[in-house]
N, C-alpha and C positions, 0 to 999 in steps of 0.2 A: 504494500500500500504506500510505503512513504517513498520508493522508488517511480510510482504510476504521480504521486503529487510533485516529486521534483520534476516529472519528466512534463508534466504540463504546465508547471511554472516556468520552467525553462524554453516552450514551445512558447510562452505568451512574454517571455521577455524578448524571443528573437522576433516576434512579429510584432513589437513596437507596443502593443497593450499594455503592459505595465513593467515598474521600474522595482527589481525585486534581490535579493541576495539572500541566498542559503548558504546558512553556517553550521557548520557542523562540529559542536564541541568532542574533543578526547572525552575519556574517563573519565570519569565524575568521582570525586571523592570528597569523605568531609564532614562536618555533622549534620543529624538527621539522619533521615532513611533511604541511601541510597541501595541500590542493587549489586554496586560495583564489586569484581574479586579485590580490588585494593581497600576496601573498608572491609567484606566479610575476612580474609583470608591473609591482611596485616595489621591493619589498627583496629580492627575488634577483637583481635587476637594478642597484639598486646598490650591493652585494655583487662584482658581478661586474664592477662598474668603467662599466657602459653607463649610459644614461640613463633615468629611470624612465619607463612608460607606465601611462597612469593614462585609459583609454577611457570616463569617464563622462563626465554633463554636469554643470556647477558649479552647474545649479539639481534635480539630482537628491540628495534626503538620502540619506545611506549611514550604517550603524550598525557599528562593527568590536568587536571583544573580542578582546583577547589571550589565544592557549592558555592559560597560564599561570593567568590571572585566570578565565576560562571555567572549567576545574577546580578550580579551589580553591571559585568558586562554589555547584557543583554537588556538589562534596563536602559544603560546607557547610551548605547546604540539606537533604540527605538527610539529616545528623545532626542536625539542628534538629529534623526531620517523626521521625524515629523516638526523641526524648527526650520 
């Protein structure tokens, strides 16, 4: 589904309809309730006293963003695009 939305966002930006940017944040990590492996499987792990597990490979790049920063981002962008 959110590949059929980009692709028709993208179809009405090339035909001049609307002025649009898709952003696509990394990882999400942070407090609250995220779903991410970097809160369940390292910082609620060592929160919880256990050891962290960290199942990548150290030649795999990984991008994270904290909630916190992710939303003020995204807040901040929408009032920049609607000034």
């Amino acid at each position: 589904m959110r590949a059929q939305i980009a692709t028709m966002l993208l179809e009405a930006v090339g035909a001049g309809t609307v002025d649009a940017v898709i952003c696509r944040a990394p990882e999400l990590y942070g407090p609250g309730k995220t779903e991410s492996l970097t809160n369940s499987l390292v910082f609620d792990r060592i929160r919880a006293g256990k050891r962290p597990l960290v199942p990548v490979s150290v030649k795999t790049v990984r991008s994270l963003i904290w909630t916190t920063d992710a939303g003020r981002s995204r807040h901040e962008g929408i009032t920049e695009i609607l000034r």
